[in-house]
C-alpha positions in Angstrom: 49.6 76.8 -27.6 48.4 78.3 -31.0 46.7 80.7 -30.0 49.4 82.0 -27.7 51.8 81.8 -30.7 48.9 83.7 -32.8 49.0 86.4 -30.0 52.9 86.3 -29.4 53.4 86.9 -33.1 50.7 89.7 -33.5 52.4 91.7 -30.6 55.5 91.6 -31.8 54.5 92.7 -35.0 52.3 95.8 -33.2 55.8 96.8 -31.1 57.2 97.2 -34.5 60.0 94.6 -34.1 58.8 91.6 -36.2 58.4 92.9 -40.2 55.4 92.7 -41.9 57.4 90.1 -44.5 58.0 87.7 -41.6 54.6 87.9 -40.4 52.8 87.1 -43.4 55.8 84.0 -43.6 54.8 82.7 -40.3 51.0 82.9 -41.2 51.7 80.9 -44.3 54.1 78.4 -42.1 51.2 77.9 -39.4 48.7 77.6 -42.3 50.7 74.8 -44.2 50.9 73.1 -40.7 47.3 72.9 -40.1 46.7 71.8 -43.7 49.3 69.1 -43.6 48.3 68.0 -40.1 44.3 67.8 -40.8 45.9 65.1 -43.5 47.9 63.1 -40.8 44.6 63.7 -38.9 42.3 61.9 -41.1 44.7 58.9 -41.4 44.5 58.5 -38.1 40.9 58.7 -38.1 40.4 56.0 -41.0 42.6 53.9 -39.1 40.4 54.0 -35.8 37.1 54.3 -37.5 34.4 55.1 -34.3 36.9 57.6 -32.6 36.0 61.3 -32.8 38.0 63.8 -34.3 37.9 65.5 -31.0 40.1 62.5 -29.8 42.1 62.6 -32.3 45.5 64.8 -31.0 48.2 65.8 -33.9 51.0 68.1 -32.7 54.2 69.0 -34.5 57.2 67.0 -34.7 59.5 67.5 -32.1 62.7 68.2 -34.6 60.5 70.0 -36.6 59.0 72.3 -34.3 62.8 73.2 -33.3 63.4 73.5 -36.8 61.2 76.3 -37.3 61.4 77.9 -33.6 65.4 78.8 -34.7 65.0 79.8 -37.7 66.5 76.9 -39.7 63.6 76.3 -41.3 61.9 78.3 -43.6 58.6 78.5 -45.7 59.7 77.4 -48.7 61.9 74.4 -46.6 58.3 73.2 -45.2 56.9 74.1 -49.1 59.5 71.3 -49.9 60.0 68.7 -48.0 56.7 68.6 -45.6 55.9 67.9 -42.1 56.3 65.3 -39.3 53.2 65.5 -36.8 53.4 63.1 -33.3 49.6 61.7 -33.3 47.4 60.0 -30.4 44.4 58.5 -29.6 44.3 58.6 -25.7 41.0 56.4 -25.2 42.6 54.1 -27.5 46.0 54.0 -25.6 47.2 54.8 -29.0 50.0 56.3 -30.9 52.5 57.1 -33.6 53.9 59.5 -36.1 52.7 60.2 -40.0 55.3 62.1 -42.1 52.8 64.5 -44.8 55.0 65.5 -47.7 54.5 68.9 -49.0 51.5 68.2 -51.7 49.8 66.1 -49.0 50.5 62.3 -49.6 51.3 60.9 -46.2 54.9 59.0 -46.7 55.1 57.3 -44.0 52.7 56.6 -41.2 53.3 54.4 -37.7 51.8 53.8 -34.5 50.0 50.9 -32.3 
């Protein structure tokens, strides 16, 4: 899904319809998220300790991921208040949620 996000974002900007401002915004948007999420990542990982990064899964927030998608969240919003990331461990029939404030503390962190 990334990548096609990557691609959607650099044609847009090619056809001239997406500014240069915006795209540099978004890079720095999907940079914080992969930052913040490797942190809500590694939680996960100390918690199962054994289990591969590999099967480790961390997506966005649901809410959040709408957030940004309209527009009603920008850059310096994320810059402020962080990211929510959903998190699994499928061969542990495991899962939960770890909020990652914008410095990189996790703030709160959930799952079975």
């Amino acid at each position: 899904m990334k990548t096609a996000l990557i691609v959607s974002l650099a044609a847009t900007l090619v056809a001239g319809v997406m500014t240069p401002a915006f795209a540099d915004d978004q890079a720095k948007i999907d940079a914080t998220l992969v930052r913040l999420g490797k942190v809500c990542k590694n939680r996960v990982a100390e918690k199962f300790s054994g289990v591969s990064m590999a099967d480790i899964q961390v997506t966005v927030g649901a809410s959040l991921q709408e957030s940004l998608d309209s527009g009603d969240m920008s850059l310096a919003d994320l810059k402020d208040s962080g990211a929510s990331y959903n998190w699994s461990v499928p061969r542990r029939k495991a899962e939960g949620y770890c909020d990652v404030d914008a410095k990189g503390k996790i703030t709160q962190f959930s799952g079975n």
